[in-house]
PAPA-476798 format. One record per residue: x, y, z of N, C-alpha, C in turn. Coordinates in steps of 0.001 Angstrom, whole numbers, plus 500000, padded with zeros to 6 digits. Example, Ala and Ser with C-alpha at 12.3 -4.5 7.8 and 13.67 -1.06 7.14 Angstrom:
# PAPA-476798
513190494310507800512300495500507800513200496700507800 512850497750507080513670498940507140512900500030507870 
//
This chain:
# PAPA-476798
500840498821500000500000500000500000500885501243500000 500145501759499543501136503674499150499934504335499963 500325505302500583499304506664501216500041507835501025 499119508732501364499619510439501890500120509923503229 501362510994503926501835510993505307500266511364506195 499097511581505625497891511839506785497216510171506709 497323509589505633496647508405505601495556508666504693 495591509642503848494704509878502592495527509245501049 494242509350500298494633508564499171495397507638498836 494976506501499631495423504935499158495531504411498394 496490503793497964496519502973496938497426502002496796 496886500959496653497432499132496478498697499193494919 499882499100495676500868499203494511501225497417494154 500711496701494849500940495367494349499885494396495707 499065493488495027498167492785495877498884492029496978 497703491928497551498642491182499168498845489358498954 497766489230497980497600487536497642497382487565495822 497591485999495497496744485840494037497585486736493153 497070486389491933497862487151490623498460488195491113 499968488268490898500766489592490686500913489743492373 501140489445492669501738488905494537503172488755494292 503487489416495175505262488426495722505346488606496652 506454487688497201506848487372498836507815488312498972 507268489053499823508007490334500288508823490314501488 510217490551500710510512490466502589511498491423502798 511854492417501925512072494235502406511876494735501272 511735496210500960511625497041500453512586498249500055 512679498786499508513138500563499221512512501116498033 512603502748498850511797503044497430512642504679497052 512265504981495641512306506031495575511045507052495039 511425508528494683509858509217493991509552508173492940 510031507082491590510152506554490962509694505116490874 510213504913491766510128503512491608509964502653493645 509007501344493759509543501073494420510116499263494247 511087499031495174511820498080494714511619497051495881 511280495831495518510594494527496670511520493077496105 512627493321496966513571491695497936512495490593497503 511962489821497196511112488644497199512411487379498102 511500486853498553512413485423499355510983484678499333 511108483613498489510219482512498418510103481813499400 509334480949500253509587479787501252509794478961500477 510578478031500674511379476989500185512168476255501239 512435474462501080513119473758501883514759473419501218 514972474018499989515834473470499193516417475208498397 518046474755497927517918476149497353517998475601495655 517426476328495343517394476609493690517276477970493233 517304478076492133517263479537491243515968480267491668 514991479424491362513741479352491809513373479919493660 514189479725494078513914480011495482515004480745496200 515737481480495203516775482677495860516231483285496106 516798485080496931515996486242496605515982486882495131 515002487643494972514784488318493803514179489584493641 514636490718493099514576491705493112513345492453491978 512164492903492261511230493373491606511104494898491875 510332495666490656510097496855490705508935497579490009 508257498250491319506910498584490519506688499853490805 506079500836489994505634501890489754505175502564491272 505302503213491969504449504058493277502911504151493203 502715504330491706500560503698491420500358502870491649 501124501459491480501018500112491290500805500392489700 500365500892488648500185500414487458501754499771486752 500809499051485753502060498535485061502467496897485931 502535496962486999502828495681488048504225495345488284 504617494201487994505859494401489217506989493813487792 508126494092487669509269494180486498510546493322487382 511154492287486703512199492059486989513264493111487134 513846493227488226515287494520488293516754493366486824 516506492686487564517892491638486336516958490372486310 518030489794485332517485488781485395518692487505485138 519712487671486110520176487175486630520055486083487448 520951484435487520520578483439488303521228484239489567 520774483424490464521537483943492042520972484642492627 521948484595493487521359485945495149521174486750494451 520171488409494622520110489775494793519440489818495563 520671490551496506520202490954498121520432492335498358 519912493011499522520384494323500285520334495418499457 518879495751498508518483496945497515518469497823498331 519330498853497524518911500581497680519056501500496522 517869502127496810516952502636495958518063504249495959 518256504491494709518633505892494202518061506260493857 518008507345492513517007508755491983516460507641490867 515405508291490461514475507475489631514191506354489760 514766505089488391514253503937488970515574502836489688 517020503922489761518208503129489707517957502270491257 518496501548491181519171500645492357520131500185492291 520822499838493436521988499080493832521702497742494693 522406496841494534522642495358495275523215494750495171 523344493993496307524545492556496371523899491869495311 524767491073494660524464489788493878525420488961493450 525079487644494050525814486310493802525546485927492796 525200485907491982524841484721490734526331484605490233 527607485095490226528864484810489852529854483465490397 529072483164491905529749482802492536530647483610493789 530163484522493613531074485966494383530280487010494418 530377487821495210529018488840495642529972489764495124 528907490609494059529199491613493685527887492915493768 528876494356493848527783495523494017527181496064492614 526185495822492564525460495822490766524834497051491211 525042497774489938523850498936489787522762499096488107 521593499226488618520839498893487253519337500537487306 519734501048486164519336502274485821517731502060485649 516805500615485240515686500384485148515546498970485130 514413498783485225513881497256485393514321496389484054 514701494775484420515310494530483011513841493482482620 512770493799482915512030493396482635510965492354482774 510161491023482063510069489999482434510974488949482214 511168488306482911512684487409482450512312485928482127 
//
């Protein structure tokens, strides 16, 4: 959910369940963009059940955009001017600090 700092004009930037959901488990945002960590529950690790980095509009329109689309970790987003971000990411084998100017899409 997005509000005014009074708690006026609400609005659902991505559903809490069902189509177009993700498992949220931190956030950052900027005027631009905001950017949602996903961590799947899972008993096993796979590609499928790393974290993963999404990004959706402050309306919610449009819905939620792959940041990379990269195998591996992307962990520990922070949100710069527009839609840039920064994060850890393993998919090398080695954690590296990635920066990505817009969403790379659906992957």
């Amino acid at each position: 959910m997005r509000a005014n700092a009074d708690g006026t004009d609400r609005t659902t930037i991505l559903p809490e369940s069902g189509a177009g959901s993700l498992y949220a488990y931190q956030l950052t945002a900027s005027d631009d963009a905001v950017t949602v960590l996903t961590l799947p529950p899972a008993t096993s690790w796979a590609n499928a059940t790393l974290p993963k980095l999404y990004q959706v509009a402050p309306d919610g329109k449009g819905g939620a955009q792959r940041v990379s689309c990269n195998r591996g970790d992307q962990v520990y987003p922070a949100a710069d001017e527009g839609q840039r971000v920064l994060w850890l990411d393993g998919t090398t084998g080695y954690t590296d600090l990635v920066k990505r100017d817009r969403p790379a899409g659906s992957c």
